[in-house]
C-alpha positions in Angstrom: 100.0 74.7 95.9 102.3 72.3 93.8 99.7 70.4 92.9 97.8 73.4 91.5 100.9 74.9 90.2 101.0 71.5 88.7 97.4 71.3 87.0 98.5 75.1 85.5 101.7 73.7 84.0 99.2 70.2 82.0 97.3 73.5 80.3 98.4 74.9 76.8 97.9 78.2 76.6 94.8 78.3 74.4 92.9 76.4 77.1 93.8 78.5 79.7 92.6 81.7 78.2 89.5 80.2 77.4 89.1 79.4 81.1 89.6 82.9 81.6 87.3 84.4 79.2 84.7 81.8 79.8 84.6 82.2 83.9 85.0 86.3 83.4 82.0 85.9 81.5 80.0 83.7 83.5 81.2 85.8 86.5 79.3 88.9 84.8 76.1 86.8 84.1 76.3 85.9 80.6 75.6 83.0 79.0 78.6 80.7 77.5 79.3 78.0 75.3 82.3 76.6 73.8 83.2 76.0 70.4 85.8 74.7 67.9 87.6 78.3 67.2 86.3 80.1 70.4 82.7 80.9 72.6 79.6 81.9 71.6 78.1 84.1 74.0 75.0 86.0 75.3 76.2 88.9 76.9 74.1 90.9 79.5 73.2 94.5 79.1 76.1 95.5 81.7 78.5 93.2 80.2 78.0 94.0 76.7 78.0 97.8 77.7 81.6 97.1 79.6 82.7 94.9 76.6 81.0 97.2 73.9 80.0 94.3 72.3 76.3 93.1 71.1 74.1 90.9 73.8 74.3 87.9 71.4 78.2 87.7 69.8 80.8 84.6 69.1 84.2 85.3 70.4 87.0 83.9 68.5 90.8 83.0 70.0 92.4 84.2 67.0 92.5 87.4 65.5 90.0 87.5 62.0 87.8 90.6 60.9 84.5 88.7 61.4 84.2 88.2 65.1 85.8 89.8 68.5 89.1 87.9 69.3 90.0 87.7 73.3 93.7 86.5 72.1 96.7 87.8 73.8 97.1 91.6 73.6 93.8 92.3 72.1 91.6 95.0 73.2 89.4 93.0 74.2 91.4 90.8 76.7 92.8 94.1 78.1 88.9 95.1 79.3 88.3 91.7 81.0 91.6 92.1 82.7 91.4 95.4 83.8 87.5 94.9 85.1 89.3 91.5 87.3 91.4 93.8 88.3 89.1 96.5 89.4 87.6 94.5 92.9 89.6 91.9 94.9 88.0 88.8 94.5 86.5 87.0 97.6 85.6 83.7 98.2 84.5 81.4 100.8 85.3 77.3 101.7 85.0 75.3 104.2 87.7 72.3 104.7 87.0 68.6 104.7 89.5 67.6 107.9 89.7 64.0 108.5 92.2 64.0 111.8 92.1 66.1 114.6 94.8 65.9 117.6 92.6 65.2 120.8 95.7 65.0 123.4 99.2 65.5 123.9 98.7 69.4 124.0 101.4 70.3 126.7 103.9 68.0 125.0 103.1 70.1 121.9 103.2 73.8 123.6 106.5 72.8 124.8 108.1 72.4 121.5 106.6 75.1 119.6 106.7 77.7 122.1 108.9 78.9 125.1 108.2 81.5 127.5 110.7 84.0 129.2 108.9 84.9 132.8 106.3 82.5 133.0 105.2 78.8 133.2 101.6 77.4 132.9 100.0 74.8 131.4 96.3 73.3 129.5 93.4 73.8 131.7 91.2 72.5 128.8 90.9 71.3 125.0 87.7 71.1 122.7 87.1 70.6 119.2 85.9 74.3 117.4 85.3 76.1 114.7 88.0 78.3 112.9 87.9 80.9 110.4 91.6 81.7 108.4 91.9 84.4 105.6 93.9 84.1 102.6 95.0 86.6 100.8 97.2 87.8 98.2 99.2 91.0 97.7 100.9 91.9 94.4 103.6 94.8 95.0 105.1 97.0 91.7 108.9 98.2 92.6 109.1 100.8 90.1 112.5 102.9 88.9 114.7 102.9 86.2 113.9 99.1 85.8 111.0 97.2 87.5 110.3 94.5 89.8 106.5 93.2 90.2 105.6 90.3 92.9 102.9 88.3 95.1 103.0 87.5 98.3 100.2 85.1 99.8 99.3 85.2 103.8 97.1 83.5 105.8 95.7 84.9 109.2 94.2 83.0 112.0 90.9 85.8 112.1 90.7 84.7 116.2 93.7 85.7 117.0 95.1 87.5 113.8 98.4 85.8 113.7 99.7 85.0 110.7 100.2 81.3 109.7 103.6 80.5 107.5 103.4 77.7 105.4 99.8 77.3 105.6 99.0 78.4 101.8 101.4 75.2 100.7 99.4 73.1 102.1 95.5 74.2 101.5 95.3 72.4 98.1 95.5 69.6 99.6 92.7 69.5 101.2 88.9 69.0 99.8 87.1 72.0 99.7 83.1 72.9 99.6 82.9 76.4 98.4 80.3 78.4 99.3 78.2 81.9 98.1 79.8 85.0 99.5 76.6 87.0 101.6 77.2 90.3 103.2 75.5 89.1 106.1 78.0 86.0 106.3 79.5 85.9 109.7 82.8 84.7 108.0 82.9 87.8 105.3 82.1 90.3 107.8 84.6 89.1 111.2 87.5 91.4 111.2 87.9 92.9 108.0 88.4 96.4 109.3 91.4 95.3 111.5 92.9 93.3 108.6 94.2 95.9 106.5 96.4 96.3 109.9 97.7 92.9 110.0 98.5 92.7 105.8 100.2 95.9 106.4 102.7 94.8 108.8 103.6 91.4 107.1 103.6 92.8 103.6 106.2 95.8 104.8 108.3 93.0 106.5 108.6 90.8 104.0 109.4 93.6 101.1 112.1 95.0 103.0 113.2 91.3 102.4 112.3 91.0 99.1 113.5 94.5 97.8 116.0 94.9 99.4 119.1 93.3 96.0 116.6 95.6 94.0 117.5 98.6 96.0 120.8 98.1 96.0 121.2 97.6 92.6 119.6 100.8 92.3 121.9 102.5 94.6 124.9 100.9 92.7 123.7 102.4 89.9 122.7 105.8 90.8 126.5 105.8 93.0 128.0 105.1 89.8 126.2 107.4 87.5 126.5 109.9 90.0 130.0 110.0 90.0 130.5 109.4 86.8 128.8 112.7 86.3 130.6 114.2 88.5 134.1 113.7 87.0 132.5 114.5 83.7 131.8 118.0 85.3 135.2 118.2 86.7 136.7 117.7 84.0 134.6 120.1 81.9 135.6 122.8 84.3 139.2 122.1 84.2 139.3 122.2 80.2 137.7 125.5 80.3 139.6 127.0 82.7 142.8 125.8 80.8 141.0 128.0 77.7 140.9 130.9 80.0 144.4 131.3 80.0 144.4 132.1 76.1 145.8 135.4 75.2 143.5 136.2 72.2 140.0 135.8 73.9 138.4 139.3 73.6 136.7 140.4 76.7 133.0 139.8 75.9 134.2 136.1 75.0 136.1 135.8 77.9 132.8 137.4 80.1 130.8 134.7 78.5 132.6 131.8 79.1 133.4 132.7 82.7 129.5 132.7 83.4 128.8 129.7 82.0 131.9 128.2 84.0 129.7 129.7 86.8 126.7 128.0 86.0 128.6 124.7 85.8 127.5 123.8 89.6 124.4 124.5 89.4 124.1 122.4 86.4 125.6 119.4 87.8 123.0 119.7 90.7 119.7 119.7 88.5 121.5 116.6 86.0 122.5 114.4 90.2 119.0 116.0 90.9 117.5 114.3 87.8 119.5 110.9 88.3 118.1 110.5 91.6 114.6 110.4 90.6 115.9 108.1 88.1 116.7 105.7 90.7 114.6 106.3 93.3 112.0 103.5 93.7 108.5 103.8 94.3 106.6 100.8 95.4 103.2 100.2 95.0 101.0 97.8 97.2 97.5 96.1 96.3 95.0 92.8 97.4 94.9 91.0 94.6 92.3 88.0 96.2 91.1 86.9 99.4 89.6 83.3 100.0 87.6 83.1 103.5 88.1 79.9 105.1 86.2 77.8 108.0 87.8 74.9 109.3 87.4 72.2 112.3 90.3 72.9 114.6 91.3 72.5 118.4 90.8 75.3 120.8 93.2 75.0 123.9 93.0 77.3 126.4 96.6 77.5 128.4 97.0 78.9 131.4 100.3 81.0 132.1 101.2 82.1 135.6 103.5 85.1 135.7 104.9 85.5 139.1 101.6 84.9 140.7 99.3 86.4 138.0 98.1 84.2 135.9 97.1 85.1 131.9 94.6 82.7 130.4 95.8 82.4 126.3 93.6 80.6 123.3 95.8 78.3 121.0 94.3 77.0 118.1 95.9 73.5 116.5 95.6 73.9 112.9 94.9 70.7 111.1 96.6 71.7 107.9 100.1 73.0 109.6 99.3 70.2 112.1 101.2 72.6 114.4 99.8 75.2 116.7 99.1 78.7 115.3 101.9 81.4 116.3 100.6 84.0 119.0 100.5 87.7 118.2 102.6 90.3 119.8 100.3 92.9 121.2 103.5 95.5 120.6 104.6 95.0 117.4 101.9 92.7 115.5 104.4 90.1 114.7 103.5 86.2 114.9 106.1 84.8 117.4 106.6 81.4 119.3 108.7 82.9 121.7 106.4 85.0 124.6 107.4 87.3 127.3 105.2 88.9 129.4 105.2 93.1 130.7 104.4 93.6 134.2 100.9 94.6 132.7 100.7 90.9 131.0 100.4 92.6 127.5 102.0 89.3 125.5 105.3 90.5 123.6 107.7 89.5 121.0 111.7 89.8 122.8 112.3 93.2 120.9 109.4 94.6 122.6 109.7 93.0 125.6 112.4 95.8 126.6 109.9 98.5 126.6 106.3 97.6 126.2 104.7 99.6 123.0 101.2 99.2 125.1 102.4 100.0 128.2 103.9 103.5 126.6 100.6 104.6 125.3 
């Protein structure tokens, strides 16, 4: 990823919207070409019916009356955003791995994993086949102020744990993309059960990431609140000191003792108001997804549990160079440290004291 967010940094902005524009474009058929002030075009019928543009049309980067301009903020540049936007892009590689580990496996289970009620060790080792997702989620935090981000995740689609630290290091290594299929084995394993898995990372890792954001929004509404409060207070107080004149007449005193009435329940609606102020509302979306197949190791460990014995696939991940975390069948939560129920459903410690499974 530094190296990519490298390559981003070496381009001036003009080239990068043009390498925008240009690969929307080509991503909805048309034909493009480059030239000194921006891209001629031929548009197909769909596209030019998206864009409303003609079929055949030169785009221009900066604003002018004679052609379309896709510069920053323009109409135009808004449409080819919002259409990205529309569908989460998919795509599909396969890795170029030059080392595999071939031995050494138990040393290696040792110091990644530990295990509270049960030993075991390798029965076997063979080289595979492995298919990871990538995927990114942008989030919206919305109150009085705003707070957008992405998170990126990748899942091990065998065992649906989720790798950290994997998306660092996928750029570099050589990748042969290829055509996304419906029929693709890769595209269609697991999809349904993913949305389960991105939920449960992404929800972990905002309460993380939100969590200075909310309390700068409860600061704020605490101090607004009681801010309003003593304004209120003190409102009442100065009218009931005008109560005491002598020369009110009784309709005016009548009237200002209802509104003195009224003051609670005008405070309420005005706290009422200042908490949906504050109150954040977070929005959660895919952004992309990249599909990827990669040569890895497939171990299978045998774990004896009194004397039961639970047969578990690891996978060694040549871009972590580490083994892939196991998932706990309670919580969904990629762990390293494994306890087995007396039902041998594999938990994480916190569900270890009373098995989710088991309960259902």
């Amino acid at each position: 990823m530094k190296n990519f967010l490298g390559k981003i940094m070496n381009y001036n902005e003009t080239e990068y919207l043009d390498i925008f524009v240009a690969g929307f474009l080509k991503g909805q058929g048309s034909v493009v070409e480059k030239n000194d002030t921006g891209l001629d075009v031929l548009l197909t019928k769909e596209c030019a019916a998206l864009l409303e543009l003609p079929e055949l049309t030169t785009l221009t980067r900066q604003m002018n009356e004679d052609s379309p301009s896709y510069s920053y903020a323009t109409p135009l540049l808004e449409k080819m955003v919002d259409a990205s936007c529309a569908q989460v892009p998919v795509s599909l590689c396969t890795l170029e791995v030059s080392y595999l580990k071939s031995q050494g496996f138990d040393n290696l289970i040792a110091k990644q994993f530990s295990f509270t009620n049960s030993a075991g060790k390798v029965e076997s080792s063979g080289e595979t086949l492995t298919d990871y997702l990538l995927i990114s989620v942008r989030y919206l935090a919305q109150s009085d102020e705003q707070k957008p981000g992405l998170f990126h995740f990748v899942f091990n689609l065998e065992t649906g744990a989720c790798v950290h630290g994997m998306t660092e290091l996928l750029d570099l290594f050589e990748k042969k993309y290829t055509p996304r299929h419906t029929d693709n084995p890769l595209y269609l394993s697991k999809i349904k059960t993913l949305v389960e898995w991105v939920e449960k990372e992404t929800k972990r890792l905002l309460d993380l990431e939100l969590a200075p954001f909310l309390d700068s929004m409860n600061r704020r509404y605490r101090r607004d609140s009681a801010n309003l409060r003593e304004y209120y207070q003190s409102l009442k107080k100065e009218m009931e000191s005008g109560l005491k004149r002598t020369n009110l007449s009784p309709d005016l005193l009548k009237a200002r003792q209802e509104k003195m009435a009224m003051l609670p329940e005008e405070l309420q609606r005005k706290n009422d108001d200042l908490y949906k102020k504050y109150s954040v509302n977070v929005t959660v979306d895919p952004a992309a997804a990249m599909l990827i197949r990669t040569p890895a190791v497939k171990i299978l460990y045998n774990a004896l549990v009194g004397k039961q014995k639970v047969s578990l696939s690891l996978y060694f991940n040549p871009v972590t160079k580490q083994l892939d975390p196991c998932r706990c069948q309670g919580c969904g939560q990629s762990i390293n440290h494994i306890t087995f129920c007396r039902n041998l459903h594999l938990l994480c410690s916190a569900c270890a004291r009373a098995c989710p499974v088991c309960q259902h």
